[in-house]
C-alpha positions in Angstrom: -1.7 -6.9 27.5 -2.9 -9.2 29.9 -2.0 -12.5 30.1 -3.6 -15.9 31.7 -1.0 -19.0 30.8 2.7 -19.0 31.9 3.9 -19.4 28.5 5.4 -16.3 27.4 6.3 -14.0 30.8 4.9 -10.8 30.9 7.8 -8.1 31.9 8.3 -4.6 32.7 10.2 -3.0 29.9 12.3 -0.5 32.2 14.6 -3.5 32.8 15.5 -4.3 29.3 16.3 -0.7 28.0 18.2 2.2 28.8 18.0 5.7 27.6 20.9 6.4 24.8 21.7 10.5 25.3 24.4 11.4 23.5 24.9 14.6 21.5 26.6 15.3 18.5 29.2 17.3 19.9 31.9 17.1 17.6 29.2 17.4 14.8 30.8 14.4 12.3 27.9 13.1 12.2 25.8 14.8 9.0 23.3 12.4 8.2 20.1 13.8 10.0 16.9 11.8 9.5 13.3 12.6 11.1 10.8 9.7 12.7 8.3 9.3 10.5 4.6 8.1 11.2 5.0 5.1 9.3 8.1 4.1 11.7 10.8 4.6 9.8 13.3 6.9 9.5 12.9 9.6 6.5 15.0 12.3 5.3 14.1 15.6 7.2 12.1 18.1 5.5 13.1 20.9 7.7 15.6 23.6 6.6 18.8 22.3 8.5 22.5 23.7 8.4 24.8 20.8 8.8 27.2 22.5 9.7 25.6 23.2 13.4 24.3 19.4 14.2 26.0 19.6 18.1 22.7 19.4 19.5 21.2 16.7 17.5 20.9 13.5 19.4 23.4 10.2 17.8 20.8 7.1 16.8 23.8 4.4 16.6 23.3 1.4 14.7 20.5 -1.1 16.5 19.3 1.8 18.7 15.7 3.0 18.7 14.8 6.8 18.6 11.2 8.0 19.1 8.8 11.1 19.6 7.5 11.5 22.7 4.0 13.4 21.6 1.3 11.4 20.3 -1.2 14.2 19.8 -0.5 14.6 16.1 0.5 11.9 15.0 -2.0 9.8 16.6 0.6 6.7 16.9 3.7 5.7 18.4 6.6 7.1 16.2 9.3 5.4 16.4 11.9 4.0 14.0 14.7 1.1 14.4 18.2 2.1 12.5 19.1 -1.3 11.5 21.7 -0.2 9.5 25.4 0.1 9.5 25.5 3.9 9.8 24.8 6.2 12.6 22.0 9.0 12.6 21.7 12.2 14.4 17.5 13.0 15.5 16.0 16.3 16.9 17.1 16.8 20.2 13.5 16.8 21.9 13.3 12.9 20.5 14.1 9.8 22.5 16.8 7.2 21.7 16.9 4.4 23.5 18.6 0.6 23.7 18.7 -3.0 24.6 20.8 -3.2 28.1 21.3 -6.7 27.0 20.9 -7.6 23.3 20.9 -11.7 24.5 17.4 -10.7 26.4 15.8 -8.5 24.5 16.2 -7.6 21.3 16.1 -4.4 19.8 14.7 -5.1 16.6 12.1 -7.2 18.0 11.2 -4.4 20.6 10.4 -2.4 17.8 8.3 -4.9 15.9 5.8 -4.7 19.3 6.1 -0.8 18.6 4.9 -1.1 15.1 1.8 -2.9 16.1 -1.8 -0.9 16.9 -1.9 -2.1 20.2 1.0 -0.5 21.3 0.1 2.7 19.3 -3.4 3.2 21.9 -1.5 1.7 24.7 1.0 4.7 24.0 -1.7 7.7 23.3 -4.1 6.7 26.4 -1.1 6.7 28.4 -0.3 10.1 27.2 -0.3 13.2 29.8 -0.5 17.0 28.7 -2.5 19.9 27.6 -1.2 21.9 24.2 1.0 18.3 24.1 0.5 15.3 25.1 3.5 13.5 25.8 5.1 9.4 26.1 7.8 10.3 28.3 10.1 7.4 28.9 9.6 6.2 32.6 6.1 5.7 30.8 7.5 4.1 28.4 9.5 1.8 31.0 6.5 1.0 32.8 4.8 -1.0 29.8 4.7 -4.4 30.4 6.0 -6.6 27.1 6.1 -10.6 26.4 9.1 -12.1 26.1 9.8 -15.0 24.5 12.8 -16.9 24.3 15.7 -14.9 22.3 16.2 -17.4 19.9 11.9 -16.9 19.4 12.9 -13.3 19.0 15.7 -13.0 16.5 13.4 -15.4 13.9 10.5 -13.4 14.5 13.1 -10.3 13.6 14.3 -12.5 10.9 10.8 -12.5 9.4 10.7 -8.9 9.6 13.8 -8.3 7.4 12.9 -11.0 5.0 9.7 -8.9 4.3 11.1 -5.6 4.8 13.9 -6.3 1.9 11.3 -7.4 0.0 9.3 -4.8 -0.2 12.0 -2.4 -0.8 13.2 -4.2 -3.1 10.2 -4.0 -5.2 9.6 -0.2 -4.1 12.5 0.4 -5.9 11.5 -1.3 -9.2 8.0 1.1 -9.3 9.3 4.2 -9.5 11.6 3.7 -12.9 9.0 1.3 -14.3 6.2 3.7 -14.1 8.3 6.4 -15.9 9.3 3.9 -18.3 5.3 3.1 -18.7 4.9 6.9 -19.1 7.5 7.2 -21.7 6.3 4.9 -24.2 2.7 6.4 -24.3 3.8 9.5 -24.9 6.1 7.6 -28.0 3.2 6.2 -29.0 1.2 9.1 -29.5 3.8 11.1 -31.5 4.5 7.7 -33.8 1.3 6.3 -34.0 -1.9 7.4 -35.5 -4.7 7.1 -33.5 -7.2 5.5 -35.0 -11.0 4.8 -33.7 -11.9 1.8 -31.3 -14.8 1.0 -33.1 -13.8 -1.5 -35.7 -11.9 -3.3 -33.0 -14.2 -4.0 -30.5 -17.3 -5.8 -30.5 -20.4 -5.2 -28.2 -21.3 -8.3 -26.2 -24.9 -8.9 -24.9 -25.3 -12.6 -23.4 -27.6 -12.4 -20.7 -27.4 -15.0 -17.8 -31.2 -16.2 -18.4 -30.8 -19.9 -17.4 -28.7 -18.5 -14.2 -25.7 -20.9 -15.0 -23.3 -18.2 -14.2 -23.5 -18.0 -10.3 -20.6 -15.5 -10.1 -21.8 -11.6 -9.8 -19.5 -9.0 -10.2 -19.0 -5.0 -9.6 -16.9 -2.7 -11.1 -14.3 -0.4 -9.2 -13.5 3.2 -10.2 -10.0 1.6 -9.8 -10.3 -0.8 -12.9 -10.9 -4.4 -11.4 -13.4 -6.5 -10.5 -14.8 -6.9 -6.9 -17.7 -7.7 -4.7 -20.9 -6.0 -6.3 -22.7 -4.1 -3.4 -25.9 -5.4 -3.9 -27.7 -8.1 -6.5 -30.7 -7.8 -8.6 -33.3 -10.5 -7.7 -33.7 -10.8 -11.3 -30.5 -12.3 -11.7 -31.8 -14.0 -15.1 -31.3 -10.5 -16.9 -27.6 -9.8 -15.8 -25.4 -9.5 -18.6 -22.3 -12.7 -19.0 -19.0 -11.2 -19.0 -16.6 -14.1 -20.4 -13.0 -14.5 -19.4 -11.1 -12.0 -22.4 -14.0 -9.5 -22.3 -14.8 -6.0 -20.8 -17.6 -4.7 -19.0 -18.4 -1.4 -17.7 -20.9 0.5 -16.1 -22.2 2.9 -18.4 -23.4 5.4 -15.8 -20.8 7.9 -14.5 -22.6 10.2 -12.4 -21.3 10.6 -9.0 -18.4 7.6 -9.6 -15.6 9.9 -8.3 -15.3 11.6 -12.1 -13.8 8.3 -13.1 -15.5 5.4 -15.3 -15.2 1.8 -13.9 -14.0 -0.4 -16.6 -12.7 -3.5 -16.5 -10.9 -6.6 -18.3 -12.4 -10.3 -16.9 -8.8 -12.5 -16.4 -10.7 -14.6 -14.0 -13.3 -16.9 -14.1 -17.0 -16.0 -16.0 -18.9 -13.9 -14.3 -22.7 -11.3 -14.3 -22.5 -7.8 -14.2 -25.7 -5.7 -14.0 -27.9 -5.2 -17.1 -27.1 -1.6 -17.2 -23.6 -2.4 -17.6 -21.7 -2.7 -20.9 -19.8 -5.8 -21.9 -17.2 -5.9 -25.1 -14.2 -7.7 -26.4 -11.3 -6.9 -28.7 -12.3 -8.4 -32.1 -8.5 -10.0 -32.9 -6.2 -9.9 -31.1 -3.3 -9.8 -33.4 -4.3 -6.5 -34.5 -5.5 -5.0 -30.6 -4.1 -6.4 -27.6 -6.7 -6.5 -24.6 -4.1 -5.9 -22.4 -2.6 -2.8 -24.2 -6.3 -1.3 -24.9 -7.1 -1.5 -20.6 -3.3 0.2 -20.1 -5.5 3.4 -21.9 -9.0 2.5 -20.4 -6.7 2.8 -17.0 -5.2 6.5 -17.6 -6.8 9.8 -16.2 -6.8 11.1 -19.7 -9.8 8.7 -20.4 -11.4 9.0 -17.1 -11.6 12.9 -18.0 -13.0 11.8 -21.7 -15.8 9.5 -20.5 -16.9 12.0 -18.2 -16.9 14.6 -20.9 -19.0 12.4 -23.5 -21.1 11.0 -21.0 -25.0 12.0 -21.7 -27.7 12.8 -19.6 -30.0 15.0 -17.4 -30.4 13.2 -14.1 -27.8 10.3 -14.8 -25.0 10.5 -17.5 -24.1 7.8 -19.7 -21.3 6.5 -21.9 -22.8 4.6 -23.9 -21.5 2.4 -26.6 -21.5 4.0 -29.3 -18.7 6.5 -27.3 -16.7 4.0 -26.8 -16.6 2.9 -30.2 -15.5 6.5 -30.8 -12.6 6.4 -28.6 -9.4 7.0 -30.4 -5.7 5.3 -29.3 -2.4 4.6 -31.2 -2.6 1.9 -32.9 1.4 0.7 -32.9 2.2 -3.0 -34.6 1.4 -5.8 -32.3 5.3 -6.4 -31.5 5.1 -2.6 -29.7 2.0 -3.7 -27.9 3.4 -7.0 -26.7 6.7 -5.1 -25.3 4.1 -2.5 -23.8 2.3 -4.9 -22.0 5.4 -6.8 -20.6 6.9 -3.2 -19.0 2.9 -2.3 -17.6 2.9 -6.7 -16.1 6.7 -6.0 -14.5 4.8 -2.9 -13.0 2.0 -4.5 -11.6 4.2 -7.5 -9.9 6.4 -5.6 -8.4 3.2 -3.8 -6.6 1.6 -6.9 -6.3 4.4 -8.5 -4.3 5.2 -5.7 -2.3 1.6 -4.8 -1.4 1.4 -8.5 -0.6 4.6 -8.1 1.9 3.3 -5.3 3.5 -0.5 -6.9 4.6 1.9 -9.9 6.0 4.1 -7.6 8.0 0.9 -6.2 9.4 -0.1 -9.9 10.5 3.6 -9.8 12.1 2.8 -7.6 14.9 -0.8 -8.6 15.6 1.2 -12.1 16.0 3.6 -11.0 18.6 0.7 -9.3 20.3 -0.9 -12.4 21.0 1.7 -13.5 22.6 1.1 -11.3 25.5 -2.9 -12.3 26.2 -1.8 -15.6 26.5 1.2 -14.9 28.9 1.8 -14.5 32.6 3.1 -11.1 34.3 
């Protein structure tokens, strides 16, 4: 963290902080937590009797606690409570605080922590043997930008905007995904299954006049992406038109799962040796509702099972058209499909806030190259 302008200062974090030591004497405090490696604080998963918590150390509201061994954890754990209630942490962990919350703010202190940088910074300046510790006077030696505090509470401002966010959506997964679960196993003791093969239709438009300039792969994940390499021959690539599937047909060595997918996006070439299909009508077969079964491991394990071979396996067309699903009427489907697109938002948006809270810290980072000590 060197620095070259006089921008942002560069300054010695043992004059912002102070250690925080206080025990849990009285033991009123029962809410233990642990520091996790992601920097937060997580319910403890070691056996503890709560009613003996004197020697736990208090982490009150705005106060940072962290481990002082890197070894294992290869990173700087360290979690920020910023909420209203007071922890109590293992007694060998550090808690620390802002001396002055009107210089230095402590949740902006612990978006530097969160950052990469600071994770090396802390292991290289580790010192031990069986462990390798971040004591704090090398901890107060690091040397931090600081930018004005009103800079600091809207970077931290940031940071809570996209924290609550992706909690917030966290917290929509885990009951949708059961809900998801639910109804295909309803479906399956309603329904008869009946076979895909008078529902589907095999598609073979090849891209011979190369007006498709768009080549695609196939995940084991379900989703198109960057194909890792493209056949010269491109003229021989099979079309897979927006509304259509296209899989690859081999599944040897694919991480005993079969990469299928459903083109939302714009046309596109897969590889020859791929197969391409579309639902026949959709009033009768959602493509949506048919991938939510190409996406389970139940048909993973299937394709792998009928696949055909010596050298290379296969699932060939003719499986697929074999393939058997619950057939519910298309009202079902459409209500299936909403739950599954709820799903897949909430993921999307908090995946989404969690690459731009990694930009966050990066960011602040910055700050310090182009700063003065």
């Amino acid at each position: 963290m060197k620095s070259k302008n006089a921008k942002i200062p560069m300054v010695p974090l043992g004059d912002y902080i102070e250690e925080y030591d206080k025990k849990n004497t009285d033991n009123k405090i029962k809410a233990v937590r642990s520091v996790s490696v992601y920097k937060d604080f997580r319910l403890t998963n070691a056996k503890v009797n709560k009613e003996e918590l004197r020697t736990y150390k208090i982490v009150p509201p705005g106060y940072i606690a962290y481990v002082q061994t890197t070894k294992n954890e290869k990173c700087f754990a360290n979690a920020w409570n910023d909420t209203g209630e007071s922890y109590v942490v293992s007694a060998v962990d550090k808690v620390i605080k802002s001396k002055n919350e009107n210089a230095l703010n402590t949740g902006f202190l612990h978006i530097l922590f969160r950052s990469k940088e600071f994770d090396r910074y802390a292991i290289f300046n580790s010192w031990g043997s069986a462990r390798e510790v971040f004591s704090y006077s090398d901890l107060c030696n690091v040397q931090i930008p600081l930018p004005d505090i009103d800079v600091q509470r809207s970077v931290v401002a940031a940071y809570k905007s996209l924290k609550n966010i992706i909690e917030t959506n966290e917290a929509l997964i885990e009951p949708l995904q059961s809900a998801c679960n639910a109804y295909i196993v309803d479906l399956k003791a309603k329904y008869p299954k009946k076979e895909l093969g008078p529902y589907i239709e095999e598609c073979d438009e090849r891209n011979t006049d190369g007006g498709v300039k768009l080549a695609q792969g196939i995940s084991n994940e379900k989703y198109f992406q960057e194909p890792k390499q493209v056949a010269e021959n491109s003229k021989s690539d099979r079309i897979v038109r927006t509304g259509q599937f296209a899989y690859n047909r081999a599944t040897t060595r694919n991480g005993e799962k079969i990469s299928i997918a459903f083109r939302e996006g714009p046309d596109c070439t897969v590889s020859s040796a791929y197969g391409v299909f579309k639902v026949v009508d959709e009033n009768v077969l959602m493509s949506q509702y048919l991938l939510l079964f190409f996406k389970r491991s139940e048909f993973d394990r299937y394709a792998r099972y009928m696949s055909k071979g010596s050298a290379h396996e296969f699932f060939e067309m003719d499986e697929m058209r074999r393939v058997q699903i619950p057939l519910p009427p298309i009202e079902v489907q459409k209500a299936i499909v909403a739950v599954y697109k709820g799903l897949a938002e909430a993921k999307r948006i908090a995946g989404e806030a969690k690459e731009e809270l990694k930009k966050l810290c990066p960011a602040l980072m910055q700050l310090g190259a182009h700063s003065t000590k």
